[in-house]
N, C-alpha and C positions, 0 to 999 in steps of 0.2 A: 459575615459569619455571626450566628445567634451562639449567643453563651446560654451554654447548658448543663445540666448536671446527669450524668450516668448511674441507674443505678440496677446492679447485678444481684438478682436471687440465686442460688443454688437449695436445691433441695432434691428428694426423691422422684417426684412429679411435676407437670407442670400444674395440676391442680392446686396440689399444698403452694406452689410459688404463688397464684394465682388469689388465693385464700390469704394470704401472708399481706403482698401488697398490697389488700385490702383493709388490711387489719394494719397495716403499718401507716396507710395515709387517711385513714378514717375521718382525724380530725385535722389534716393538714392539707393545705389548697398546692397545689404544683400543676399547673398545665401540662398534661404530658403530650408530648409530640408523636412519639413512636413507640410499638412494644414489642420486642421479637423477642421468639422460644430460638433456642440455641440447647445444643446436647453436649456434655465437655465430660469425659472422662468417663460415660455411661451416669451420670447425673445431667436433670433436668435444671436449666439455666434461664432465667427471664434477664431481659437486657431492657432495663425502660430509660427514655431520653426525657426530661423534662426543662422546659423554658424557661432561663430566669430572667430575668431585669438586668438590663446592660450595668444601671448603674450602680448595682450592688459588685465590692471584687468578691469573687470563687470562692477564695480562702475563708473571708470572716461568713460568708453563707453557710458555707460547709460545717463549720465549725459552730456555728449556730444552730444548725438544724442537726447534726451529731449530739448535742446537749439535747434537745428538744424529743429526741426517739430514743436515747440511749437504754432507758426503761423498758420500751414498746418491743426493741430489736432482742432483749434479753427475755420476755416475755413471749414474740414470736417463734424464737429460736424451741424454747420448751413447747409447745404448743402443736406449729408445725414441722418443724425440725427443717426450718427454713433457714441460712443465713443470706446478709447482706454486707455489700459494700460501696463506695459511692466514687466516685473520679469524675474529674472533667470532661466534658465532651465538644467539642466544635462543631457544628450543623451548617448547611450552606442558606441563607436567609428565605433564600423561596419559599412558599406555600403550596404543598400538593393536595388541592379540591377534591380531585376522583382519579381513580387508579382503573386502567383500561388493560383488560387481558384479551391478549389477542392469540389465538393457538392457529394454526398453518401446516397442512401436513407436507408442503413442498415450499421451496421459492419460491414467490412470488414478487420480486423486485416493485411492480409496476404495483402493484395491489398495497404491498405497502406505502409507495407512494402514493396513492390517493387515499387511503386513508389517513395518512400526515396532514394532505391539504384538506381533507375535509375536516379534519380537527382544528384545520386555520380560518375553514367558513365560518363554524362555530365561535370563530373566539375562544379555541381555548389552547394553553400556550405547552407545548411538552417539554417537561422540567428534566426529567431522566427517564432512562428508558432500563429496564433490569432485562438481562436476552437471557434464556433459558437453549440450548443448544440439545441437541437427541441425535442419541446412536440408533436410536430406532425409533419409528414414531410414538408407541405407548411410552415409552421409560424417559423421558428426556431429562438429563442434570444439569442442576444449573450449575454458568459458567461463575468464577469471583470474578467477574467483570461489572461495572454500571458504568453506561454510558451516558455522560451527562452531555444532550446536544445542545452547542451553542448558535447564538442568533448570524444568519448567515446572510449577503443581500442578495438578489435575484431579479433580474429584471426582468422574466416573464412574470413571477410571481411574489405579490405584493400585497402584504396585510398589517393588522396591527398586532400580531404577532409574529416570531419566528420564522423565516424562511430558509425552506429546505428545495436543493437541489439534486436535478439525479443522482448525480454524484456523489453527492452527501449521502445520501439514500444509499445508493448500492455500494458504498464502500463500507458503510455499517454492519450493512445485512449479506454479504456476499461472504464473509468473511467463517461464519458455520453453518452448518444446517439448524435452521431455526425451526423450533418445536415451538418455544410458546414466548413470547416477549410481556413483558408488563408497563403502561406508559404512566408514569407519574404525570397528572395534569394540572393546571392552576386555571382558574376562571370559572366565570358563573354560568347556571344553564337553566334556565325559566321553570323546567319541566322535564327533570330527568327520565320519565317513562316513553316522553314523546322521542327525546333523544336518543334511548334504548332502539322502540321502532324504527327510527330512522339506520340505525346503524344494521340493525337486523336486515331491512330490504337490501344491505350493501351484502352481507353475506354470502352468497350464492355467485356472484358476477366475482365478485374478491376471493371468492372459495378460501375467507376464513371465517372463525366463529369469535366470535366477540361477545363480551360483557363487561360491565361497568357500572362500580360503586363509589359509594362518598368514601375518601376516606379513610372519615372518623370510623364507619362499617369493617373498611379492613384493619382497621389498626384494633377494633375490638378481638380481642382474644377468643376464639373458638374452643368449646372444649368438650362440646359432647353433638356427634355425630349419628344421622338415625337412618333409616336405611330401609325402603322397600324391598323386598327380594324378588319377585316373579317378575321377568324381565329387567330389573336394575344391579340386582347381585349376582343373579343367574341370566340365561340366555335362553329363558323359556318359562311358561306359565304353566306351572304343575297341573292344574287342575285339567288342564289341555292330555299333559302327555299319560295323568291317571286314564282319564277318556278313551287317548287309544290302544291303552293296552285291553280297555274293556271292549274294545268297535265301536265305540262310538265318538273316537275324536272330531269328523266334521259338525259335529251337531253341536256339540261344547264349544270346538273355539269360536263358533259363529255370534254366539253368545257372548263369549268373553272377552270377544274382540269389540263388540257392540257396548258390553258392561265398560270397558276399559277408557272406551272413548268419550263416556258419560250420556249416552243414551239411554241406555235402563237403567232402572233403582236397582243399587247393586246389592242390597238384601234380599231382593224377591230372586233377582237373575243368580246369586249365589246359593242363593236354598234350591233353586229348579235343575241347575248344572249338578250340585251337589246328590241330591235325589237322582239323578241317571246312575252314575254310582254305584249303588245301593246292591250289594252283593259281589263286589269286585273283591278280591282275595288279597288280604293284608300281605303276604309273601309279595306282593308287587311290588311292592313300595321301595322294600332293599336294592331291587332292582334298580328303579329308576333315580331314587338318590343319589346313588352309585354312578348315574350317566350324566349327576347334572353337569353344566357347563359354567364355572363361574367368566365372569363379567370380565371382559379384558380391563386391566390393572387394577382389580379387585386386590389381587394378595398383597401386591408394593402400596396399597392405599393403606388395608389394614395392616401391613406392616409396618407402616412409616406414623400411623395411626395412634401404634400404642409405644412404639418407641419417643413419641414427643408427650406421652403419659394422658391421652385423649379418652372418652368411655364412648361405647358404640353401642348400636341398639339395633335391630333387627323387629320396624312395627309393619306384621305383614297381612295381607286379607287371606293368603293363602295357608298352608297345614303346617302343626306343629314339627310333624318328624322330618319335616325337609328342612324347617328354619332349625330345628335344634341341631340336626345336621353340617348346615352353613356356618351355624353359630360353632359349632365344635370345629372345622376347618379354618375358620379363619379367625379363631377365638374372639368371638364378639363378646361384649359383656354381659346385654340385655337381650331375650329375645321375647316378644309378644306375638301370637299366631292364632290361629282357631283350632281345636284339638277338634283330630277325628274321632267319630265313635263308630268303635269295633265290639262286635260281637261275633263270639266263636268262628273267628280267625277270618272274618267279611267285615265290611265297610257296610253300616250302617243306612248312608245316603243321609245324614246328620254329623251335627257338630255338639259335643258338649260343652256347654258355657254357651257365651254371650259370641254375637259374630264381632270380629274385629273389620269396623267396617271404617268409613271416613272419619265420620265423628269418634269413635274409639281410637286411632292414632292420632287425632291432634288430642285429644284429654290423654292420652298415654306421654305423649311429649310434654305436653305441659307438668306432668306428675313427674317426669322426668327430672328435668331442669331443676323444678324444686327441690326435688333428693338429693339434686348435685351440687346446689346453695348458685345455680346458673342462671341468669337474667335469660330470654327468649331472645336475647341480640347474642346470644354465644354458644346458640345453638344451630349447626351444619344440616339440612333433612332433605333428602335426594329421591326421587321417583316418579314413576312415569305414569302411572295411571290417573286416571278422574279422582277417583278415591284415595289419592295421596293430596292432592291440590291443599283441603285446609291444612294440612301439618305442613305445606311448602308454604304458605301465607302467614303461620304464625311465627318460623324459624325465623333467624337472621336471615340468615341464606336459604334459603329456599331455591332448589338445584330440578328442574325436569329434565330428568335425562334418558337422551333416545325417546322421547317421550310422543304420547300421543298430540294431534294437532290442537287441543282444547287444550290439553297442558300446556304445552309449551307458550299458549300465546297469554295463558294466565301470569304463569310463572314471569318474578321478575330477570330469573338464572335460568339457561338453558343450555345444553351441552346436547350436541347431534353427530359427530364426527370422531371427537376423543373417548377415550377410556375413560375408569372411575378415575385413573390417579389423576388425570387432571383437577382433581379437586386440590392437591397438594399446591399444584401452582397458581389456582384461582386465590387460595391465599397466602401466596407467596415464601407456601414451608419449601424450602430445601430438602430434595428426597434423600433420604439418611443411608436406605439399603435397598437397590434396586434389583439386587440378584432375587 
């Protein structure tokens, strides 16, 4: 067991916690191990675990680093209207490298057992495993169970790590319907990208979806989330269904399916879609708002979202009145769009301003993050198109979902089978209200 010292923020959000504990260890060194948002009482909770030195005791630590902040935490308190408080905590000594989510929209006994052994090809050793259980496949809650598997022998199968038999296997996983499991791992890997690919070609035959970070990545704090719309938050590309209410939807989506996949320069193929247009009747528009389709577990994403005190953003290439729209339904914080230009009560076949195109969302994100005092590692950016990729390369996470084939194989996160909320369990938030 690693001695360690717990220490609990309470405040209004997790930002100000987030602000706080920066401002609290500014100039104090503490390895910290772990950092989980927890929600207690409708106040936002930071719970951080930090590693001490076996050979200091608890007591005179604490009581030394109490002297040490006493100033800092009266000063936080005014500031952020954060407080803190500190306890002992026990840790099991292992070290977890990379954290492996694996989502499953049925059984698969045998699937997970080969992904076990293949983590044993690998060398690398599974520490604990968190199961996430589903009433239905989008909404799945996690169970308080962590299953920590121990080293077992087998004499068909033999490595220098862990061994697992069927029956180990299926008495873990028979036991709920498993939505998404998370594996804590320990061991080295030459070239995480390569090992990414390799798990990918496993996907299809395993019929689950996988991904895998360090970490140090998951344990960083997330706290502002950004967000495509056409196709990623909806279940359709506006500029398509403006098209057909004009006659001419096959002619645009052929375009926009070509733009989307990064075949045309998406400013010429945006301005030339947009010019067909050009005389379509602003009355349309209520219409088709009115029919959009949001994204399956869109609303438990942005509800769970703002309930752990997170800021959203909506950076879209497509029109203002659909993202202010979205942005009004699912109360986003931020929304950036191209605004149409109407004149006497028609659609121009223009945009006033500037196009929000690739480069205008990753410099929007970027201008983000700084507003929000947020390192580029704590910021979440999801979308499927070509003209999302820089803003999914500068985020932490960077998520192509449902996404085109160019995307997906850029992106280091991909999601092809699940809803949005699986983003909750990619970083391991516990979904708060699923109704």
């Amino acid at each position: 067991m690693k001695n360690c010292l717990q220490m609990d923020l309470f405040g209004k959000n997790f930002i100000l916690c987030e602000k706080a504990l920066a401002f609290l260890l500014e100039d104090t060194f503490l390895p910290i191990l772990t950092v989980k948002r927890k929600t207690i009482s409708q106040k936002a909770s930071l719970e951080v675990i930090f590693q001490l030195a076996e050979s200091i005791p608890f007591a005179i630590f604490l009581s030394a680093l109490e002297k040490k902040l006493a100033d800092k935490k009266e000063q936080m308190f005014k500031e952020f209207d954060v407080s803190v408080s500190f306890t002992e905590n026990k840790q099991d000594s292992y070290e977890n490298d990379f954290v492996l989510t694996v989502f499953s929209q049925k059984k698969e006994i045998l699937a997970f057992y080969n992904l076990v052994l293949f983590l044993q090809e690998q060398n690398l050793q599974v520490e604990k495993i968190d199961i996430f259980s589903a009433d239905n496949y989008f909404s799945p809650k996690k169970l308080n169970i962590s299953a920590k598997l121990e080293s077992t022998q087998s004499k068909e199968y033999e490595t220098n790590t862990a061994n697992y038999t069927s029956e180990n296997i299926q008495n873990l996983f028979l036991q709920e319907d498993i939505s998404c499991q998370q594996y804590f791992l320990s061991g080295e890997l030459a070239d995480l990208d390569y090992f990414l690919m390799l798990l990918k070609m496993h996907e299809k035959s395993w019929q689950l979806e996988l991904d895998i970070m360090p970490t140090s990545l998951y344990k960083t704090p997330k706290s502002l989330f950004c967000f495509d719309m056409d196709s990623t938050l909806i279940k359709a590309e506006v500029i398509d269904e403006l098209a057909k209410a004009y006659n001419k939807g096959d002619e645009v989506s052929k375009i926009t399916a070509r733009a989307m996949a990064g075949e045309l320069d998406f400013n010429k193929s945006f301005t030339h879609r947009l010019s067909l247009l050009a005389g379509l009747e602003e009355s349309v528009l209520v219409d088709i708002a009115e029919n959009l389709e949001l994204m399956d577990g869109a609303e438990i994403l942005f509800k769970n979202l703002h309930a752990l005190g997170h800021k959203t953003a909506i950076l879209s290439g497509g029109f203002d009145y659909f993202a202010e729209y979205i942005q009004k339904k699912l109360n986003i914080d931020y929304v950036f769009s191209n605004k149409l230009a109407i004149e006497n009560g028609k659609l121009t076949g223009k945009v006033a301003g500037e196009i929000i195109n690739a480069e205008a969302k990753a410099r929007i994100l970027q201008e983000l993050a700084k507003k929000e005092g947020l390192s580029l590692e704590q910021v979440v950016a999801v979308g499927d198109g070509a003209n999302d990729l820089p803003m999914l390369s500068l985020a932490g996470i960077g998520i192509a979902f449902h996404a085109k084939e160019k995307v997906k194989k850029a992106a280091k996160h991909s999601f092809n089978i699940v809803g949005l909320d699986a983003i909750l369990y990619l970083l391991g938030e516990r979904v708060i209200d699923k109704e």
